[in-house]
C-alpha positions in Angstrom: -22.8 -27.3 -5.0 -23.9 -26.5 -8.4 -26.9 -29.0 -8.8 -27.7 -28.3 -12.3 -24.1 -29.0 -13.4 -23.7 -32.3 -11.4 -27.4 -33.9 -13.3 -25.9 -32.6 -16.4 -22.6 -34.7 -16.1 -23.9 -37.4 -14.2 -27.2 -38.1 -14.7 -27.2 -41.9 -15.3 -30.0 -42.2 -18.1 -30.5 -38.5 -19.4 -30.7 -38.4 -22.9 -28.4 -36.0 -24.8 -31.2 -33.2 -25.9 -31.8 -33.4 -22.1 -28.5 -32.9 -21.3 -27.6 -29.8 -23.4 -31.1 -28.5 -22.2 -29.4 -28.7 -18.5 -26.4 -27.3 -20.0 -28.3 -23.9 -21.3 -29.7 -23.5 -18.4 -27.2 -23.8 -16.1 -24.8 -21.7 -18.2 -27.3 -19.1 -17.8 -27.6 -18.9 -14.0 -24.5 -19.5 -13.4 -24.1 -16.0 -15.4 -26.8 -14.4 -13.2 -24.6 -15.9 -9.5 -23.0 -12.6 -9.0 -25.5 -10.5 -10.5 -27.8 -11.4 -7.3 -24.3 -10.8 -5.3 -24.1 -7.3 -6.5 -27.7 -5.9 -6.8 -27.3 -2.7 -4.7 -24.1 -1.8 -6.4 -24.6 -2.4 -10.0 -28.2 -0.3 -9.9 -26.2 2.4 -7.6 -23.1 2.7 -9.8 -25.5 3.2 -13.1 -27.5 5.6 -11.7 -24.6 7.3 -10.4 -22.5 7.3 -13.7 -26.0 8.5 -15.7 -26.6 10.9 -13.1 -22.7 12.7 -13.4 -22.8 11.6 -17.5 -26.1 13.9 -18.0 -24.7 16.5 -15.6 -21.6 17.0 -17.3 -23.3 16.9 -21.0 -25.5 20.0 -19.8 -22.7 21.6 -18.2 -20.8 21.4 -21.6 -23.8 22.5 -23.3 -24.8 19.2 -25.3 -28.0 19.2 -23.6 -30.8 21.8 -22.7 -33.3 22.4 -19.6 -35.8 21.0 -21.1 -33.3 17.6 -22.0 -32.7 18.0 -18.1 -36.2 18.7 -17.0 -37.1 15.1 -18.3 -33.7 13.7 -17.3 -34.5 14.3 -13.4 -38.2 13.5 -13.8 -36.9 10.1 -14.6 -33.5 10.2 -12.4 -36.3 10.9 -9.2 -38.9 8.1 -9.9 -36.1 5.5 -10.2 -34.9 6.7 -6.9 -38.4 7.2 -5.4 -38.1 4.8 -1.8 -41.8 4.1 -0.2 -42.7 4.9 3.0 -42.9 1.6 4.6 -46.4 1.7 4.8 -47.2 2.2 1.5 -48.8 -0.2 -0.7 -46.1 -0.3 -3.2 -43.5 -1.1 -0.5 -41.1 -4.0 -0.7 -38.1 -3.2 1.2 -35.3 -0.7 0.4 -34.8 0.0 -3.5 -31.6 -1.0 -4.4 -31.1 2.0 -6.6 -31.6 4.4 -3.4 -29.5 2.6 -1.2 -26.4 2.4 -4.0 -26.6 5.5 -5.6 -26.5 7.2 -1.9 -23.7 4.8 -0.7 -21.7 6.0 -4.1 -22.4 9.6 -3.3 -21.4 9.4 -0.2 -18.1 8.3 -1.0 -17.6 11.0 -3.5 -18.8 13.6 -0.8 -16.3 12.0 2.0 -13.4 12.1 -0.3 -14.5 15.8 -1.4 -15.6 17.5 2.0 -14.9 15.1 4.6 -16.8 16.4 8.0 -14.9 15.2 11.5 -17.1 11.9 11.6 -16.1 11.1 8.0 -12.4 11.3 9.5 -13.1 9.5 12.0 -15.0 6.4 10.3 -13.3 6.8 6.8 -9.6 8.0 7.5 -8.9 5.6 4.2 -11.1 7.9 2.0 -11.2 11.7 3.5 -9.3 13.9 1.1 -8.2 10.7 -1.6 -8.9 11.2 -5.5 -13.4 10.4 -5.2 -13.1 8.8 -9.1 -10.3 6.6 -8.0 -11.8 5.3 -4.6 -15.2 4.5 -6.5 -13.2 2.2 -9.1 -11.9 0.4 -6.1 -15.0 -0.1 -4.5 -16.9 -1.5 -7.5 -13.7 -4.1 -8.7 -13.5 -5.2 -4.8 -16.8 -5.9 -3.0 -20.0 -6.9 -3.1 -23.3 -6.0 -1.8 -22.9 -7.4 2.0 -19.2 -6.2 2.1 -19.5 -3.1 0.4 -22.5 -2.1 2.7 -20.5 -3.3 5.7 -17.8 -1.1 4.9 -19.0 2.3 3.4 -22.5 3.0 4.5 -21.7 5.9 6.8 -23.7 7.3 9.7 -24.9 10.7 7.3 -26.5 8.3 4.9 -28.4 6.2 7.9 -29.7 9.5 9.2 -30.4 10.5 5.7 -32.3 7.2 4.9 -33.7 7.2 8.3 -32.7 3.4 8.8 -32.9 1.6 12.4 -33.1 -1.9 13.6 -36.5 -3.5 14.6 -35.7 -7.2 16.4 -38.4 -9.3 16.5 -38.0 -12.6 18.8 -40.0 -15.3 18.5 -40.6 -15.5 22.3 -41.4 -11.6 22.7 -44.7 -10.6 22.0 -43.5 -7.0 20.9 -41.3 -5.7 18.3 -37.8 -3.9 20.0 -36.0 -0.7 18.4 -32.5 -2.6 19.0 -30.6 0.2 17.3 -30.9 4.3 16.6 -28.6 7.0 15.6 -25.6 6.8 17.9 -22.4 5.3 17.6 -22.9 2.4 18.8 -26.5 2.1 16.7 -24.5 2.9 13.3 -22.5 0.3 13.5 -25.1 -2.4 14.4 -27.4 -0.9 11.6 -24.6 -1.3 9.1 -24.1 -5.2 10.4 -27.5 -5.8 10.3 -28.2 -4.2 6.4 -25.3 -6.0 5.7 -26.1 -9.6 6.5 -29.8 -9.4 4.8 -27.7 -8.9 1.7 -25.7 -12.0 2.7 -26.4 -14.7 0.1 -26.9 -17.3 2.7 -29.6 -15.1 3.8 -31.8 -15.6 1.2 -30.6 -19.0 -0.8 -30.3 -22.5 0.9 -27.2 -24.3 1.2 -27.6 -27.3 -0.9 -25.3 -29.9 -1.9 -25.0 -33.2 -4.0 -24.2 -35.4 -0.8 -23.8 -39.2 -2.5 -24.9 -41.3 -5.2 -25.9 -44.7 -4.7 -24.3 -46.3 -8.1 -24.5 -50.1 -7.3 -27.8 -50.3 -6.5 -30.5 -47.7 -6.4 -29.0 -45.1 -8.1 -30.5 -42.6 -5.5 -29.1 -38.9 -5.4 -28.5 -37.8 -1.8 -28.5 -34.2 -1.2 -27.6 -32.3 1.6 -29.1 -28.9 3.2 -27.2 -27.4 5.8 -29.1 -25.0 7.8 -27.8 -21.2 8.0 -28.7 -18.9 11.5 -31.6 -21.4 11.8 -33.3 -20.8 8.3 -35.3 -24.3 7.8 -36.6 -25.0 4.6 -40.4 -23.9 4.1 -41.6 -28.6 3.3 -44.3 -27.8 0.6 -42.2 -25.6 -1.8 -39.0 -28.2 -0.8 -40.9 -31.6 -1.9 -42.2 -29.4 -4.7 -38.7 -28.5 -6.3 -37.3 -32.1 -5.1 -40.0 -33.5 -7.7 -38.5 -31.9 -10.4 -34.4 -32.5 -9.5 -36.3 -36.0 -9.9 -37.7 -35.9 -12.8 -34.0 -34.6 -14.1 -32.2 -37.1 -12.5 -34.7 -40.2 -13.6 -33.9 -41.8 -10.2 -35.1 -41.5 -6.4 -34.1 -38.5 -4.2 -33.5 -37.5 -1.0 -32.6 -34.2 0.7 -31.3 -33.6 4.5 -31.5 -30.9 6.5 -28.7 -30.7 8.8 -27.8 -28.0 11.7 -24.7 -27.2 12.7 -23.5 -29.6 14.5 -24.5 -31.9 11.8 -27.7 -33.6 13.3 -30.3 -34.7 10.7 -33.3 -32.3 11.6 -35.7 -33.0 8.6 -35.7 -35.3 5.4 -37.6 -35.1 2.2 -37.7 -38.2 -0.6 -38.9 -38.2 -4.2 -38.5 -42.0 -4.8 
């Protein structure tokens, strides 16, 4: 699975400076894997601890108004979502969505309203410091959004599900603010942060050692993502200039039918 590793310990004619070149790199993304994993909640949790560090340093007197005045100039613009139709839109800021989600969760297990009980009986009334801790050591994006964003911070956020269908010529509103609506909305944000969302499944298939020496790799495609062919020959060029030896990646679909094949010989 890890492609970069594999070149680095197998690559049959890569010369050593090569090989520790691979190595540095590699170490370094593999140090960034779960950092893409956990976007939302490491830009939610910091603004949430900077937000309740500052508040308590000017309730203790550390700090003054105009400390503060600065503090929440800054606190707002890092928050600041676009309207979708704004130039300077690119989806939901991760520091919105996370700091809300965390906020939330201190406010359910504060002042827990009826629907709180009734779709977080685990939190409603439990220690708010504690149940945070728990959240960040235990989930990540997709499975902490699946599990805490709440119906107050949908209709806060304003969030609904648009389907489009490649067969339909319109867009349809396939969810809204009812119960059954929050849940699908919470599905739904939850698998776009899903890493087989937005990275390919790639994997070192075979390696021809008698004769060719040709790397095989192996794509297997995910809810029917195919692989966009220019950018794909385009990388393939460079695992081949790594690996100093022909190349060849296939696409397969679930039931493992070959759908499309690139080469780099």
């Amino acid at each position: 699975e890890n492609i970069l590793y594999f070149i680095e310990k197998n690559a049959p004619t890569l010369p050593t400076w090569k090989r520790e070149l691979v190595r540095i790199v590699r170490k370094v993304a593999q140090y960034y894997y779960p950092q893409g994993m956990t976007k939302v909640m490491n830009e939610g949790f910091a603004t949430f601890c900077h937000y309740h560090i500052i508040n308590k340093m000017f309730d203790e007197g550390y700090v003054d108004d105009g400390f503060m005045l600065e503090f929440l100039h800054s606190h707002s613009s890092v928050l600041y979502q676009p309207a979708y139709n704004s130039k300077f839109f690119s989806g939901l800021n991760p520091y919105t969505l996370g700091f809300n989600i965390f906020m939330d969760i201190k406010r359910i297990c504060q002042d827990p309203t009826s629907e709180d009980r009734e779709w977080f009986p685990e939190l409603a009334g439990k220690d708010w410091l504690e149940q945070i801790h728990y959240a960040m050591e235990n989930f990540r994006d997709d499975s902490f959004i699946l599990q805490y964003l709440s119906p107050k911070v949908i209709r806060d956020m304003r969030l609904f599900v648009i389907t489009d269908r490649e067969d339909e010529d319109e867009y349809e509103i396939s969810a809204i603010h009812n119960e059954r609506g929050y849940q699908q909305v919470r599905e739904a944000l939850s698998e776009q942060y899903r890493r087989a969302f937005y990275v390919p499944d790639i994997q070192v298939n075979h390696v021809d050692l008698h004769r060719s020496s040709k790397l095989n790799l192996v794509h297997n495609i995910v809810d029917d993502k195919r692989l966009e062919p220019k950018e794909t020959q385009s990388t393939l060029e460079h695992v081949r200039y790594l690996w100093e030896f022909p190349v060849e990646l296939v696409s397969k679909n679930r039931l493992g039918i070959n759908e499309e094949v690139y080469e780099c010989e």
